[in-house]
C-alpha positions as CSV (number, residue, x, y, z in Angstrom):
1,X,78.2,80.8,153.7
2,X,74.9,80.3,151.7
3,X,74.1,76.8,151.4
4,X,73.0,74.7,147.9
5,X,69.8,74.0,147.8
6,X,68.8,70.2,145.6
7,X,64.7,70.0,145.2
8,X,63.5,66.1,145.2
9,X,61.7,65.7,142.7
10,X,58.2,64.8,144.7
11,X,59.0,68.4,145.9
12,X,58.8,69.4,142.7
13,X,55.3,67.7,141.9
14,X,54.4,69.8,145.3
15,X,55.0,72.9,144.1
16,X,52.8,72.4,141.0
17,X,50.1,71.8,143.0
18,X,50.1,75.2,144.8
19,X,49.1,78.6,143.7
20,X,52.1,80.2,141.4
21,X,52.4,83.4,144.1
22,X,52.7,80.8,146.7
23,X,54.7,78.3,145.3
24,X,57.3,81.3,144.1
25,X,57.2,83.1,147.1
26,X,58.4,79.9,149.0
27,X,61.4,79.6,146.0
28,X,62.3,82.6,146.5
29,X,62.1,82.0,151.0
30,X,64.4,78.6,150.3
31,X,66.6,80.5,148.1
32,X,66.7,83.9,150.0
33,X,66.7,82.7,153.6
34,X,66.6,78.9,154.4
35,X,70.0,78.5,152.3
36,X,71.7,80.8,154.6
37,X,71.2,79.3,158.0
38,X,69.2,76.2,157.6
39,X,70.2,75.0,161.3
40,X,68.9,78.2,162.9
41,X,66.1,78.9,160.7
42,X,64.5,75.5,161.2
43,X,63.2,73.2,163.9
44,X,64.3,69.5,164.3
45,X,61.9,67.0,163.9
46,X,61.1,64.6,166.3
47,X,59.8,60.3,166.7
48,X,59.6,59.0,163.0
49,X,60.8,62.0,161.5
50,X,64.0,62.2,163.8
51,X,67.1,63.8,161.7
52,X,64.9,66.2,159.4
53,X,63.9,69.6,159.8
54,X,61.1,71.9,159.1
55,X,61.0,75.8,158.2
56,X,57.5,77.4,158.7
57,X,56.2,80.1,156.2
58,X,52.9,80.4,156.9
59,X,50.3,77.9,157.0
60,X,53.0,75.9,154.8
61,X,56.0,73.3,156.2
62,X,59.1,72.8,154.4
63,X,60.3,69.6,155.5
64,X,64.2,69.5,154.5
65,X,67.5,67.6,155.5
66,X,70.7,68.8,155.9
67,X,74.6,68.0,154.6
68,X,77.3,69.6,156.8
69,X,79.9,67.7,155.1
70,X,79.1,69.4,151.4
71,X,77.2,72.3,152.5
72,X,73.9,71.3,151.3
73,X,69.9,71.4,152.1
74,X,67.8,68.6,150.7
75,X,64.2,69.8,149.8
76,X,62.1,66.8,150.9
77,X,58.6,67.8,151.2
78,X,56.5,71.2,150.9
79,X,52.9,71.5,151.8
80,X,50.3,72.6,153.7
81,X,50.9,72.5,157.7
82,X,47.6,70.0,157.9
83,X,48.9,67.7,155.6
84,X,52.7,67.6,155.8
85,X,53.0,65.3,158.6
86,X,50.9,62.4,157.0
């Protein structure tokens, strides 16, 4: 069962700021592949960070949450793998 996906609206601002193949490529990743099986897919996080979870494309991090109880991924942060931990 395919997960909803809800985009913060930071996240949104993120996505602006990247090239339009990039930025629609990764819609189309979160969409196509992250909504399905967000718990396999992705890698806890760890110290300050404990509770989220990031999915890799590339050199970019999606940094994401997730709701069991309503079936639902929380887009938190995208960017570049240099900056996204900041």
């Amino acid at each position: 069962m395919a997960y909803s996906v809800v985009w913060h609206e930071k996240t949104v601002e993120d996505l602006r700021k990247l090239d339009r193949t990039i930025s629609g490529k990764i819609i189309e990743r979160i969409k196509n592949h992250l909504s399905l099986d967000p718990e396999k897919l992705g890698k806890p996080l760890k110290g300050v960070l404990k509770g989220l979870h990031r999915y890799r494309w590339g050199d970019y991090r999606i940094i994401y949450s997730i709701d069991m109880t309503e079936n639902r991924i929380s887009i938190l942060y995208i960017g570049h793998r240099k900056d996204v931990y900041r």
